[in-house]
C-alpha positions as CSV (number, residue, x, y, z in Angstrom):
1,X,0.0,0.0,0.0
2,X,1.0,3.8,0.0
3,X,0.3,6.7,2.0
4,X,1.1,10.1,1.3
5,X,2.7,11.9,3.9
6,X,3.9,15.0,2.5
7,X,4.8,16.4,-0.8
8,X,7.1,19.2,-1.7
9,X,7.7,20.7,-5.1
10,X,10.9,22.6,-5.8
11,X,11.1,24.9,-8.3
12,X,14.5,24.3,-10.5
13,X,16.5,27.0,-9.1
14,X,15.7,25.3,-5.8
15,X,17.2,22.0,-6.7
16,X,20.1,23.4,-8.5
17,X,21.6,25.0,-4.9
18,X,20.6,21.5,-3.4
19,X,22.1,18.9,-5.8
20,X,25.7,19.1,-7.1
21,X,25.8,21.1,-10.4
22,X,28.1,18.8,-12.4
23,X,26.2,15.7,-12.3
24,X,23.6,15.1,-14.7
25,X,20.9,13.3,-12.0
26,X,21.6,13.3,-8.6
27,X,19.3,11.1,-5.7
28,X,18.3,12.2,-2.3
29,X,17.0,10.2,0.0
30,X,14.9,12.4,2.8
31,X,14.3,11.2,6.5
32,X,12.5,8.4,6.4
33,X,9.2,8.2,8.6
34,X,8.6,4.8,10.1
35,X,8.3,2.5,6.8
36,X,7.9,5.2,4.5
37,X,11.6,6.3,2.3
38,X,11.0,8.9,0.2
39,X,13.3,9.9,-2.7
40,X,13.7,12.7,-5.0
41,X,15.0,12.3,-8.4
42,X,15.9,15.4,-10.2
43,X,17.9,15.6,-13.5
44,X,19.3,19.3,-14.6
45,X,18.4,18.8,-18.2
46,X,14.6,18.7,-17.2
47,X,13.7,16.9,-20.3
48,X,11.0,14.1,-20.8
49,X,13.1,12.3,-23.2
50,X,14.8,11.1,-20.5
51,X,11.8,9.8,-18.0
52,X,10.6,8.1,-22.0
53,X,14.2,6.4,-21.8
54,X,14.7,5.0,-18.7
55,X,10.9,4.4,-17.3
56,X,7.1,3.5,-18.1
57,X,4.6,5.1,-17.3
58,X,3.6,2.9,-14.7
59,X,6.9,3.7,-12.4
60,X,7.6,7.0,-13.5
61,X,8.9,9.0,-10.8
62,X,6.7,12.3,-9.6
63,X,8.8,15.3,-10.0
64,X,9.0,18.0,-11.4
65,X,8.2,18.9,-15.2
66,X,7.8,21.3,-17.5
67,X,5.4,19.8,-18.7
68,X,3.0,18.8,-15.7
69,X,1.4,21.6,-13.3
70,X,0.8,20.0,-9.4
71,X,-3.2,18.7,-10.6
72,X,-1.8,16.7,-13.4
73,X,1.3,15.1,-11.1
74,X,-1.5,15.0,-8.2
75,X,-3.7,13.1,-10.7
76,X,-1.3,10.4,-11.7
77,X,-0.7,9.6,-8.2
78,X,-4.3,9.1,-8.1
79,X,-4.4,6.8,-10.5
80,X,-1.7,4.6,-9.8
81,X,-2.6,4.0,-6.0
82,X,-6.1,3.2,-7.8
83,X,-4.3,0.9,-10.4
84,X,-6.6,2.4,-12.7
85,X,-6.3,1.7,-16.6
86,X,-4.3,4.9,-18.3
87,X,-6.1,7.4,-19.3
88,X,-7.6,7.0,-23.5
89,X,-5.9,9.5,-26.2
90,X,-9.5,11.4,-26.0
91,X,-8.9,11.6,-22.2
92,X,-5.4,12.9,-22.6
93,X,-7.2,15.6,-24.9
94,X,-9.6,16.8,-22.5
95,X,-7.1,16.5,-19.8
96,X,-4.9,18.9,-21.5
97,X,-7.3,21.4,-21.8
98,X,-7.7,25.0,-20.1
99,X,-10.3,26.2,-18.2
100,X,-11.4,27.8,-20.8
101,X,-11.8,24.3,-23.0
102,X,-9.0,25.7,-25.5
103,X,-6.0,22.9,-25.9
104,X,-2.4,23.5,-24.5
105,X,-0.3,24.6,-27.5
106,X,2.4,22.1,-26.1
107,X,0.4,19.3,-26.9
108,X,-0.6,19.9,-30.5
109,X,1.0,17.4,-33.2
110,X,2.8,19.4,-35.7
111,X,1.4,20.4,-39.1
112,X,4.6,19.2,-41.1
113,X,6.1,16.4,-39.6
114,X,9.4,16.4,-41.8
115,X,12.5,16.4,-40.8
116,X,13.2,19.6,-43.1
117,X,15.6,22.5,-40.5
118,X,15.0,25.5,-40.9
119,X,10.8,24.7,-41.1
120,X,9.3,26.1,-44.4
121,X,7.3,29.0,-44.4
122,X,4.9,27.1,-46.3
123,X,2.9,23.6,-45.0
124,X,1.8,21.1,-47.4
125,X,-1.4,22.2,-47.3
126,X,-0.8,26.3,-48.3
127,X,-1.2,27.2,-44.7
128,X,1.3,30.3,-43.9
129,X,2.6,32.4,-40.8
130,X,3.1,35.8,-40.2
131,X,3.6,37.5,-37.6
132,X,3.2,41.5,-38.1
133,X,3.7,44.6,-36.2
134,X,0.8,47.2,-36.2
135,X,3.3,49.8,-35.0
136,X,2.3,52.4,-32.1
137,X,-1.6,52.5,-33.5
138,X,-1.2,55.6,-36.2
139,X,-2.2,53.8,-39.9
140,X,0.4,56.2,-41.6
141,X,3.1,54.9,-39.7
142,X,2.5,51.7,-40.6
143,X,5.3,49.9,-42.6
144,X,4.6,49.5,-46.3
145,X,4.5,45.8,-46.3
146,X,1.8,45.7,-43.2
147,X,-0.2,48.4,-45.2
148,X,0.0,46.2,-48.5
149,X,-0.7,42.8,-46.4
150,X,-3.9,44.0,-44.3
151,X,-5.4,46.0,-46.7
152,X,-5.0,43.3,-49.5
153,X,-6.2,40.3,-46.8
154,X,-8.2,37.8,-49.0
155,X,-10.9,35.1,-48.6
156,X,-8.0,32.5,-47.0
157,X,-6.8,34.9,-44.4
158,X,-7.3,34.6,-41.0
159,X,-6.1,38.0,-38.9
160,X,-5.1,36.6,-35.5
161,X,-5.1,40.7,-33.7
162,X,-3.8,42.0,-29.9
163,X,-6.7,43.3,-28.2
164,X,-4.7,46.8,-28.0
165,X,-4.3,47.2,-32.2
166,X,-6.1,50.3,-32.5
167,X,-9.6,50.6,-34.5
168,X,-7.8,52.8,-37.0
169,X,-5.2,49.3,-38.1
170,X,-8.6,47.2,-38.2
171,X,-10.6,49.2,-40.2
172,X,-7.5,48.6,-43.1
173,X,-9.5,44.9,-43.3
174,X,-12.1,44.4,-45.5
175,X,-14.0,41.7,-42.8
176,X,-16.7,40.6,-45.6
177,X,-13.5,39.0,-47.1
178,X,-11.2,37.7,-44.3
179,X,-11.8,37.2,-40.7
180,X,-10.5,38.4,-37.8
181,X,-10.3,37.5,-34.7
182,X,-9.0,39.7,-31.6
183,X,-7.7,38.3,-28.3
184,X,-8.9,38.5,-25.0
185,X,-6.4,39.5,-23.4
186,X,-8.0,41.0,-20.3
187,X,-6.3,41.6,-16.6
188,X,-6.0,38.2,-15.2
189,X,-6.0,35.6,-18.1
190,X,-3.2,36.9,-20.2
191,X,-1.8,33.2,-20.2
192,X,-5.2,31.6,-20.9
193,X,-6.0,34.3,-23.9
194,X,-2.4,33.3,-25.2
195,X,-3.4,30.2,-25.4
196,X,-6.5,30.8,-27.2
197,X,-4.5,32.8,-29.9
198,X,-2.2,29.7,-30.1
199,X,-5.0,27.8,-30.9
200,X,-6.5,30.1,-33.3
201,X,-3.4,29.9,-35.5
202,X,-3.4,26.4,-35.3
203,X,-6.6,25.8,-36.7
204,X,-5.9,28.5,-39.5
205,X,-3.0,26.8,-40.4
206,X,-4.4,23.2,-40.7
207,X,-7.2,24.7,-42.8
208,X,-4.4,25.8,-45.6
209,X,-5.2,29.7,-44.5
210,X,-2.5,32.6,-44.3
211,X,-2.3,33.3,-40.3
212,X,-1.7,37.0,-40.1
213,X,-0.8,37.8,-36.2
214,X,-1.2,41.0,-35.7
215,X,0.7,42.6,-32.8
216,X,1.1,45.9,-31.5
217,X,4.2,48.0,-31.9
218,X,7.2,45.3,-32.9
219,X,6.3,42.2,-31.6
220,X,9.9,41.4,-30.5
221,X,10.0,44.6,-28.0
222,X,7.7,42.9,-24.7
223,X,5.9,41.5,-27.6
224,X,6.5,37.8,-26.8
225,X,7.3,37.7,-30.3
226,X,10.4,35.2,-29.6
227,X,7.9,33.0,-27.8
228,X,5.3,32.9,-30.8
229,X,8.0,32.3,-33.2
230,X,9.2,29.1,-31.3
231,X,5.3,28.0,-31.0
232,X,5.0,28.2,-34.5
233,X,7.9,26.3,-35.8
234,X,6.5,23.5,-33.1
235,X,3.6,24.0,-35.4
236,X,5.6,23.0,-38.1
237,X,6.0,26.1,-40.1
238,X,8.3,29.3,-40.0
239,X,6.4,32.1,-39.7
240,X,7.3,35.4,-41.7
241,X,8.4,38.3,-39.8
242,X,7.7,42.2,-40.6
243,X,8.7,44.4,-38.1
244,X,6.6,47.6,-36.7
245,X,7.8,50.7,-35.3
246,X,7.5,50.5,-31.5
247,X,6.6,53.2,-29.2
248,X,9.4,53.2,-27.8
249,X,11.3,55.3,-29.9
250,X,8.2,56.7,-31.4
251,X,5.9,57.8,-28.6
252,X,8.5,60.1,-27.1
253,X,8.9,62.1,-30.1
254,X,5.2,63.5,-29.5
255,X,6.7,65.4,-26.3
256,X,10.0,66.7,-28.4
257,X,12.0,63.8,-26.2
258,X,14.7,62.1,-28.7
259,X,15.9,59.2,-27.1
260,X,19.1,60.0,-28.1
261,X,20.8,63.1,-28.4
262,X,25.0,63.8,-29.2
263,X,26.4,65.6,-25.7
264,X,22.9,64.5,-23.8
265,X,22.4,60.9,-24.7
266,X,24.2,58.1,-25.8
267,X,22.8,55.4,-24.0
268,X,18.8,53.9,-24.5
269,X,17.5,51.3,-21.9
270,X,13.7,50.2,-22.6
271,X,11.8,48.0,-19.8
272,X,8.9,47.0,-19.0
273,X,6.6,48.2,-15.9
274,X,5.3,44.5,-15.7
275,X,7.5,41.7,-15.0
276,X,6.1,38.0,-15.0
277,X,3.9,37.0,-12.7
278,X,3.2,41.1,-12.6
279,X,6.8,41.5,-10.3
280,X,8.0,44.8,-10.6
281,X,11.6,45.2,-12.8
282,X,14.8,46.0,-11.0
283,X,15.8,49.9,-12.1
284,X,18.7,50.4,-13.2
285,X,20.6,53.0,-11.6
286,X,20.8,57.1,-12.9
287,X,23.0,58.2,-15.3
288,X,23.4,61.7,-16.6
289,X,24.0,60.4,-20.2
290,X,21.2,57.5,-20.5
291,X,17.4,57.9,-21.8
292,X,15.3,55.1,-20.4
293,X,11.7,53.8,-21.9
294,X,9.1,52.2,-19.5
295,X,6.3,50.5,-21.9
296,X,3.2,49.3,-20.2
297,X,3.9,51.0,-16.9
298,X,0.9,53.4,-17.0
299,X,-1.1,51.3,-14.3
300,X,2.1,51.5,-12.1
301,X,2.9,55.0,-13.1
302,X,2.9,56.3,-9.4
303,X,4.9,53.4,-7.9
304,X,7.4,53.7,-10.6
305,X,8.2,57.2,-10.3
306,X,8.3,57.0,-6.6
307,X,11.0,54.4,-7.0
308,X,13.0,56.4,-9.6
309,X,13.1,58.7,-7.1
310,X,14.0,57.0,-4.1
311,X,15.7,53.7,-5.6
312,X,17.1,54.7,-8.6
């Protein structure tokens, strides 16, 4: 039989200033309680190719993974103190579904299944990525290629569009031709609404269209741009990438600020007034010659220039 005692999860970094950094795996056996020896098995790599190498799924140890959140490692204990059969390819399905019945992008079979590096940009099917920048919400400062691309958006594309694109960029569609769709992305379920879009471009793909997603300013400045782009070659496909102009070097220009200036400033630092997990960002201290850009810091506008002041 088993009994569960107690159960601990440790982040990586927490195992990393426990176990020895140059091995590979390292075991720890914690005090034992009467019968009951408890072991943690950690490997620095964090990969599931290696629990696929050395174990089933029937002794697979319960640790940590990128992969598994505490319900899904709190379910499989379930089931194998119930020895219940494992779970059916539809169950796995629901199971990896969000609250909001949308499936995790992580466990959606790629589009192209070739060995082909880099992916193409185009599938078997016609379906296409591209992942555009909107710029800082003025039409006219819109790059030539996003003008030509939205305002030319056909029958067989899907526009995939950050809830903050202003009305003036969506009016460029013609929406009796292509559709649009605009993300949720409301205080509080950024991560679910990300994975909504993720979804969204799936589907668009498998159904041969051109995915369009539509960002605000550039999507690699606190765009998660990077993060989509790595999505969508697990997707099978590499997406196309036209940059925008960010408001970071635009927006101060409507209060006569250049960001840089010879004999003022040489130096531009941009960062963000939201960290994960909304943290605040560590400020950098002054310096008499350096211009720095806060984007997305308007809702922390008084705690941020209290801490310029007294921090900083």
């Amino acid at each position: 039989c088993q009994s569960v005692v107690d159960s601990t999860i440790l982040a990586p970094d927490q195992i990393s200033r426990i176990l020895p950094k140059e091995k590979m795996t390292a075991r720890s056996t914690l005090p034992r309680l009467g019968w009951c020896a408890w072991t943690l098995v950690a490997t620095m790599s964090w990969t599931d190719a290696f629990l696929a190498a050395t174990t089933t799924p029937s002794n697979r140890p319960l640790f940590w993974s990128r992969n598994q959140d505490p319900l899904s490692i709190a379910a499989t204990a379930d089931s194998n103190d119930n020895d219940d059969p494992p779970p059916t390819r539809q169950q796995k399905k629901e199971q990896a579904a969000n609250e909001w019945g949308v499936p995790l992008s992580s466990t959606l079979p790629p589009l192209d299944t070739s060995s082909q590096r880099p992916r193409s940009k185009i599938l078997p099917n016609g379906g296409q990525m591209t992942l555009l920048g909107s710029g800082p919400g003025d039409p006219e400062l819109l790059t030539v290629a996003a003008y030509r691309m939205l305002s030319t958006a056909d029958e067989n594309t899907l526009v995939v569009a950050d809830r903050l694109v202003s009305p003036e960029i969506l009016n460029l569609l013609d929406t009796s031709k292509c559709q649009l769709k605009v993300a949720r992305k409301l205080p509080g379920c950024a991560d679910l609404a990300q994975e909504e879009i993720y979804w969204w471009c799936y589907q668009g793909l498998n159904q041969g269209q051109h995915v369009i997603r539509l960002k605000i300013g550039d999507p690699f400045v606190f765009g998660r741009g990077g993060e989509e782009v790595l999505t969508f070659r697990e997707f099978g496909v590499e997406p196309t990438v036209v940059p925008g102009v960010s408001a970071a070097f635009s927006a101060p220009l409507l209060g006569n600020i250049p960001v840089t200036h010879r004999g003022s400033s040489n130096q531009v630092v941009m960062c963000t007034g939201y960290g994960r997990q909304g943290t605040s960002p560590d400020l950098i201290q002054y310096h008499k010659e350096q211009t720095v850009v806060f984007l997305m810091a308007v809702g922390r506008l008084r705690e941020l220039t209290e801490r310029l002041q007294t921090m900083a």
